[in-house]
BANUFI-186020 format. One record per residue: x, y, z of N, C-alpha, C in turn. Coordinates in steps of 0.02 Angstrom, whole numbers, plus 50000, padded with zeros to 5 digits. Layout:
XYZXYZXYZ
...
END
This chain:
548215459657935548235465657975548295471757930
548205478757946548385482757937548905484957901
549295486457855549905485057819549965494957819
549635498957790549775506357793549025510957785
549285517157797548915522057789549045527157748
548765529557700549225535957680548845541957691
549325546057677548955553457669548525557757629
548175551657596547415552157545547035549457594
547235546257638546375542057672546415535557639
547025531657601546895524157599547045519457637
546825516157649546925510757708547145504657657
547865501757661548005495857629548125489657683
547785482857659547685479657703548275471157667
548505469657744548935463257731548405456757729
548575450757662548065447257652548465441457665
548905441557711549295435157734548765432057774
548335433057810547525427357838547505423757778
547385426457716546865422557653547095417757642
548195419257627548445410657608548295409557672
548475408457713548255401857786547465398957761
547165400557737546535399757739546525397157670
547025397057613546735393257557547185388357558
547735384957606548095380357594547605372457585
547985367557545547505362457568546785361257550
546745362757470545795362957452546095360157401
545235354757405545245349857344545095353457279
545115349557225544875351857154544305358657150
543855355357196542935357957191543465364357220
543765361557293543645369957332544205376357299
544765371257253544985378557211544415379457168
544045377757125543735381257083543065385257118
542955383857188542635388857215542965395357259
543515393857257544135401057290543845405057258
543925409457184543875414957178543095417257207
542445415357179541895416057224541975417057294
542285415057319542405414857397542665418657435
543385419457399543875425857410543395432957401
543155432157335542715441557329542195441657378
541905436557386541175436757435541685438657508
542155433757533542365436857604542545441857602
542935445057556543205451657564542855456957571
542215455357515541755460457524541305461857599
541205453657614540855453857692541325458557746
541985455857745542485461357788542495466857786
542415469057710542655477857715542115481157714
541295478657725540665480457738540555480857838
541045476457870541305476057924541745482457955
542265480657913542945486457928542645494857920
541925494657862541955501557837541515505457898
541105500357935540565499358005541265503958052
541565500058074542035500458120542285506458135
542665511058056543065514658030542425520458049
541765519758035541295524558026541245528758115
541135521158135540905523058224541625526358258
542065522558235542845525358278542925532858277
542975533758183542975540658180542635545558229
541795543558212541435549558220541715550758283
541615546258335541745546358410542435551058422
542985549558379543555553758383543325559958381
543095561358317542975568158286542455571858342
542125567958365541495571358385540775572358363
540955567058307540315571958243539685564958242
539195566858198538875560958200538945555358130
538945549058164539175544158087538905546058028
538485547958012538155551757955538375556757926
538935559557929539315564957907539595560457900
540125555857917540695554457906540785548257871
539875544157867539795539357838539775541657749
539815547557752539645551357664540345553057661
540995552457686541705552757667542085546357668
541905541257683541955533857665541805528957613
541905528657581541785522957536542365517057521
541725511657522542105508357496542025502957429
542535501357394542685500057338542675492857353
542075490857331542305481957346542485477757281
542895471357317543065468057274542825464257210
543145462357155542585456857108543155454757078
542945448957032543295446457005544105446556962
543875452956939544765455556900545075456856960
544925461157017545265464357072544965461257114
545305455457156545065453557234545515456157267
545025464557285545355467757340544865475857371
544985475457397544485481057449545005484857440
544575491957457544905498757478544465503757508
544675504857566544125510757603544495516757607
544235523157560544485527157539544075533657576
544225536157620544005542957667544185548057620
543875553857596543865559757570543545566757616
543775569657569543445575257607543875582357631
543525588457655544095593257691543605592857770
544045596157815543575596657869542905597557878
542695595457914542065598357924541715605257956
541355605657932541125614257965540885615358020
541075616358057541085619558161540365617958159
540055620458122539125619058136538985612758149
539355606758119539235600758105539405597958185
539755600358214539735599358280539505602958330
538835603658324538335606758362538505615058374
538715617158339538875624358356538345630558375
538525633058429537875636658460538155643558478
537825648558460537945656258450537955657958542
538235659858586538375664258652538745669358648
538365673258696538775679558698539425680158689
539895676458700540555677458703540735673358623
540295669058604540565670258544540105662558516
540515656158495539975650258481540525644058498
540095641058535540145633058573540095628058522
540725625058511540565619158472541005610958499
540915607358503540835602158528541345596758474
541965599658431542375597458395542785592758425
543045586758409543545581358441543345579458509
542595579658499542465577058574542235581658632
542515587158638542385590958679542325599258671
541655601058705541435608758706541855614158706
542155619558669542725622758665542155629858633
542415636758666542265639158659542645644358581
542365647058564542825650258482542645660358497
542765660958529542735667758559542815674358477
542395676258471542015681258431541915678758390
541775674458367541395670658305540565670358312
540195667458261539585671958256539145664558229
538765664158224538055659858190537875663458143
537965662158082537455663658042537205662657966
536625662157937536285660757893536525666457834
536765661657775536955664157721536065666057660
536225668257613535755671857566535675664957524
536055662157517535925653557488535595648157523
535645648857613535185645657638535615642957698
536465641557681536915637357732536865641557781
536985637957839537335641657913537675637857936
538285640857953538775639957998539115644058026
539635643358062540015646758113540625650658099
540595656458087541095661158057541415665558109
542005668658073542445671358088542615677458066
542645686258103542875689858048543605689458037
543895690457980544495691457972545015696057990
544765702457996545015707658026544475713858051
544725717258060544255724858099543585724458077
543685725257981543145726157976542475721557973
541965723557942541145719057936541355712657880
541745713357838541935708457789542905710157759
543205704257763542785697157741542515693857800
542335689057787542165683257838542445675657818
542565672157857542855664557831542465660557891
542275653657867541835649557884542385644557927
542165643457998542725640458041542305631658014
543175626258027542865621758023543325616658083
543135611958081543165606758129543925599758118
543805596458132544475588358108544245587358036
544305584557988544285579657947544235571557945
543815570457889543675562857915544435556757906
544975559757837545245556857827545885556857882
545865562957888546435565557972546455557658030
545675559058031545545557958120545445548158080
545405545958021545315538858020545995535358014
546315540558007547165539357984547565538158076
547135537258127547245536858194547445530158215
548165528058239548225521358262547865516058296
547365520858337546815517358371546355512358337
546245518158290545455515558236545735512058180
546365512858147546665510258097546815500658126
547215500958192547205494658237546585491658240
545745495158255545235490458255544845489158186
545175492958137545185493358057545385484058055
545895485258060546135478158045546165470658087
545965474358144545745468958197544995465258156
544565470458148544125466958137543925463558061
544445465858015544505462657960544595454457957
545205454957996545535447258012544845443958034
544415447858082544005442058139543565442158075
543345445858031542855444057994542985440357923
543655439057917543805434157853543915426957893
544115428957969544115418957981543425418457981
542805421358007542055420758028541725416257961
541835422257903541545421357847541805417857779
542395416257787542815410157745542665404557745
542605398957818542105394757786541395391957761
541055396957799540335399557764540185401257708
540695405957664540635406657583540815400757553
541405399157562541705392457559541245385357550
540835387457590540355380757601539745381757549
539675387657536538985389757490539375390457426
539935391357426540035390657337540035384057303
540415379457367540335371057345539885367457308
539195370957370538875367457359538425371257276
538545375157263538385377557218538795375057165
539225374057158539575369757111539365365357103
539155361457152539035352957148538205353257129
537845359457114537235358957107537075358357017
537785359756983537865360056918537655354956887
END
């Protein structure tokens, strides 16, 4: 399960499934554990990083493609059998959630739902970006660029962190004896 979250966006995960799952192997099947162990882990946290991607966006509002480029993950190998799905990032920019210029100011569609940002503006910078700004005071400038949740905020959520690790577990019993079975026999092909 799930063991913590911190306030970088790491997700550390409990690998009490793995011993249940390596008690009890003959000669062949310890010397195919480590193969086995990195291949499931990696299958899981290619799983978990799926999961983590869709939960978010849906929280946030945004589309997985933004939030799939503040995810990564670090898979396991041999020196280190161990995953880490590491969310980065600062918020995202109001535009990124459909932000649309109206009279009263611009509609953006942040955490799910349409919220209006009353005198804020649309518009196209001399570099090429657009997004959804703000003046700062009375006058024409400065201006500051409004933005939206963050990916590491909204993945750091008990909800998504709970199906984080729900589906880890379901995907190391799935794929444990399936690697398990292909490293054997790969051994025995020596």
């Amino acid at each position: 399960m799930v063991r913590s979250v911190s306030s970088e966006g790491f997700v550390s995960l409990d690998f009490r499934e793995l011993n249940d799952l390596t008690r009890n192997l003959s000669a062949i099947e310890r010397e195919a554990l480590p193969a086995t162990k990195r291949q499931t882990l990696n299958d899981a946290g290619v799983s978990v990083r799926s999961v983590a991607v869709k939960g978010t966006a849906k929280a946030m509002g945004a589309r997985q493609k933004d939030v799939r480029q503040a995810v990564r993950l670090i898979k396991a190998d041999y020196r280190n059998p161990r995953i880490i799905l590491r969310a980065t990032g600062r918020p995202l920019p109001l535009i990124a959630f459909g932000a649309r210029q109206t009279k009263k100011g611009v509609t953006a569609k942040a955490w799910g739902k349409r919220r209006l940002y009353r005198g804020a503006f649309v518009a196209t910078m001399r570099s090429g970006h657009t997004g959804a700004f703000v003046r700062e005071g009375r006058k024409r400038l400065p201006i500051r660029e409004m933005s939206g949740p963050s990916v590491p905020d909204e993945m750091a959520q008990p909800i998504i962190v709970a199906a984080m690790g729900t589906t880890f577990v379901r995907r190391m019993r799935v794929r444990w004896p399936v690697n398990l079975e292909f490293n054997i026999a790969r051994i025995l092909k020596r």
